[in-house]
C-alpha positions in Angstrom: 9.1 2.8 -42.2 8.8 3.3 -38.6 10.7 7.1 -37.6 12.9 7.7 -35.2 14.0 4.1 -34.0 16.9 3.5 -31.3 16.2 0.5 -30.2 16.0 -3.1 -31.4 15.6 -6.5 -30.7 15.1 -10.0 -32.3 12.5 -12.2 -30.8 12.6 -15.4 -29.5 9.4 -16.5 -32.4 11.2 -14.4 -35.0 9.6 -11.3 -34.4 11.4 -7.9 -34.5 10.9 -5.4 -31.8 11.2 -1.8 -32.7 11.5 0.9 -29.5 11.2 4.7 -31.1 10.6 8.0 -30.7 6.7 8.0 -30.1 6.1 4.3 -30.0 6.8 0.3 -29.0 6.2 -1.9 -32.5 6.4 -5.4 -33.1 7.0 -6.6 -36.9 6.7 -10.1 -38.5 8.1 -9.5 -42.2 6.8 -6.6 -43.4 4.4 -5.7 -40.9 4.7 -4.0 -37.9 2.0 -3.4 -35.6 2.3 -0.4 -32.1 2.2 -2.5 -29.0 2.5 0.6 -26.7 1.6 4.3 -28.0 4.3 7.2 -27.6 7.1 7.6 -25.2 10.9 6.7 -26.3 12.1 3.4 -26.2 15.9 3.4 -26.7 16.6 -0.2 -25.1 14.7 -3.7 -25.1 15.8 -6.6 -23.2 14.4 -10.7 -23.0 14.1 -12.4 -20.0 14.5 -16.1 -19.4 10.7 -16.1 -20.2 10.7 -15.2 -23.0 9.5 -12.1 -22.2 10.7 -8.2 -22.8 11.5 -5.5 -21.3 11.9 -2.1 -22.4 12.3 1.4 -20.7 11.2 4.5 -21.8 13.8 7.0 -21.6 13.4 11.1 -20.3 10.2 10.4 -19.0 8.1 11.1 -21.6 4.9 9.9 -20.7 6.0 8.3 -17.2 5.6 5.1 -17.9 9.0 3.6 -16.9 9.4 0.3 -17.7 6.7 -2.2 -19.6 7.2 -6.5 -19.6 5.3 -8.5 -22.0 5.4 -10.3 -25.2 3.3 -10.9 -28.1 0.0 -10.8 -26.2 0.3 -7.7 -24.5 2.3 -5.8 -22.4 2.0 -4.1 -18.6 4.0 -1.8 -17.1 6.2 -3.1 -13.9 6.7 -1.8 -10.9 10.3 -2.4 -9.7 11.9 -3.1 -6.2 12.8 0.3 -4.8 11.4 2.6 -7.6 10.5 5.6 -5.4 10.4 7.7 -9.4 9.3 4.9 -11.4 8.8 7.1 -14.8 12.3 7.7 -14.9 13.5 4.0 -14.1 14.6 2.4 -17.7 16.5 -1.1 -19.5 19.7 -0.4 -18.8 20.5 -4.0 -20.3 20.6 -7.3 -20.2 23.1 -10.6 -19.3 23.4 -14.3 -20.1 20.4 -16.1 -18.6 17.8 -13.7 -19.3 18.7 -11.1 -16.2 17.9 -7.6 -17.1 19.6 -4.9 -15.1 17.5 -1.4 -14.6 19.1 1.7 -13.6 16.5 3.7 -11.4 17.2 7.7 -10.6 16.5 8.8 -6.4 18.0 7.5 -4.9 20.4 6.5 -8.0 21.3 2.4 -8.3 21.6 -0.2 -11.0 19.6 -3.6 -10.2 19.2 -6.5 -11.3 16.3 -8.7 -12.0 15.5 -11.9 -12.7 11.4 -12.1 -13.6 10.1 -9.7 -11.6 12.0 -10.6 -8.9 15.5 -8.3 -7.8 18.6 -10.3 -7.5 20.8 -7.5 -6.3 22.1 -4.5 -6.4 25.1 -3.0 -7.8 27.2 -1.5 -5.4 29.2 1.6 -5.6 27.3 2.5 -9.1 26.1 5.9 -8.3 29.2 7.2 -6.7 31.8 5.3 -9.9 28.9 6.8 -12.5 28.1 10.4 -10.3 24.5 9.4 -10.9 24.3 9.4 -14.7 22.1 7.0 -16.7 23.9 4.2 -18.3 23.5 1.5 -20.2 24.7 -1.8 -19.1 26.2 -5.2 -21.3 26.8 -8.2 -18.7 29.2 -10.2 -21.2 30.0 -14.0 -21.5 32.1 -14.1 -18.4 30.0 -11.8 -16.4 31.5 -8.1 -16.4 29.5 -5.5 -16.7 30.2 -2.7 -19.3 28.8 0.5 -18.5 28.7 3.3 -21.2 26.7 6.3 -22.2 27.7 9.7 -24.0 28.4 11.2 -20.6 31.1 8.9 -18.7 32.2 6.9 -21.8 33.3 3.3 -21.0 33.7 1.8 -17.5 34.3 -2.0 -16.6 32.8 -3.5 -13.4 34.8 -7.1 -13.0 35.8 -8.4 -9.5 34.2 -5.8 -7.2 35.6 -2.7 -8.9 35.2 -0.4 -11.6 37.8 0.7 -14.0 38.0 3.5 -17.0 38.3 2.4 -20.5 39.4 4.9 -23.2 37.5 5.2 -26.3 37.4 8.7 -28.5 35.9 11.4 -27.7 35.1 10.2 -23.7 32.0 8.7 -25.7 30.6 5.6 -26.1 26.8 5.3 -27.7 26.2 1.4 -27.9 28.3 -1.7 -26.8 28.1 -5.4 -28.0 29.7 -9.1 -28.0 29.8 -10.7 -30.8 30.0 -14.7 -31.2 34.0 -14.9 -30.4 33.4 -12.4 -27.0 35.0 -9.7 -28.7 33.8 -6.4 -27.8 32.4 -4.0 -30.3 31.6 0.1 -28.9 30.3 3.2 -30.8 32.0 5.9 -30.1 30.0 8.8 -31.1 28.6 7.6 -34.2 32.5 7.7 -36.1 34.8 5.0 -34.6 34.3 1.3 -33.6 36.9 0.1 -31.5 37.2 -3.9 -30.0 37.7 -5.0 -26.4 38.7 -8.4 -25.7 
């Protein structure tokens, strides 16, 4: 087995994409093969492509964030990166956008491609600068979470405070009937609707 892994995703060909501590690895059955040596890869993303995207998180090796696929990957510069190491997948959303929350200044973006569709407003100031990760649901709010500011709802222009336990929430996701399911901490799953 592969140590260390945070971070997974199902490919489009019915590959399986591994981001860990220490390295990016794509498996077909049994086998898995490093596409990109160390770093940490906590989150991957697809694109409308086809392609994905993954961040490396704490700045390991200062890559930031890589796009590719099965025949290789490169590492992006993003709109407005001024401390591209640190930018990282925050998520993705229906229709292949990824949003990617870059540090200094702090902002959450989102992209389509390589291209940036827009920014989110008012993210640094709701989230006081911390990283998040982001879900973009069925119906197009965003649900921001991480172990520092817990669960917040952007719908309509504002952002709102969601309780889960311990002011924690470690991952977030929708399942087939839009039902929310969040980790709180590693001990409690709770639903949204």
């Amino acid at each position: 087995g592969i140590p260390g892994v945070d971070g997974i995703h199902a490919g489009s060909h019915g590959d399986l994409w591994l981001g860990a501590r220490g390295g990016f690895y794509r498996c077909r059955g049994e086998a898995c093969e490093e596409v990109w040596k160390g770093g940490h890869w906590p989150r991957i993303a697809g694109d409308e492509s086809g392609k994905l995207w993954a961040g490396e998180w704490v700045n390991v090796l200062g890559t930031g964030v890589i796009r590719g696929d099965a025949s290789g990957f490169q590492r992006v510069m993003t709109a407005g990166s001024q401390n591209q190491g640190r930018s990282r997948v925050a998520g993705s959303g229906p229709g292949g956008r990824v949003w990617i929350s870059h540090p200094g200044p702090t902002a959450l973006r989102q992209y389509q491609g390589v291209r940036l569709l827009q920014d989110l407003p008012g993210f640094a100031e709701a989230t006081g600068g911390a990283d998040v990760d982001v879900l973009e649901d069925r119906q197009g709010r965003l649900w921001l979470y991480s172990w520092a500011t817990g669960l917040m709802r952007y719908a309509y222009g504002a952002f709102s405070t969601l309780h889960v336990p311990n002011h924690n929430a470690q991952d977030v996701m929708e399942d087939r009937h839009g039902r929310l399911w969040i980790e709180s901490d590693g001990q409690a799953t709770t639903t949204f609707v």
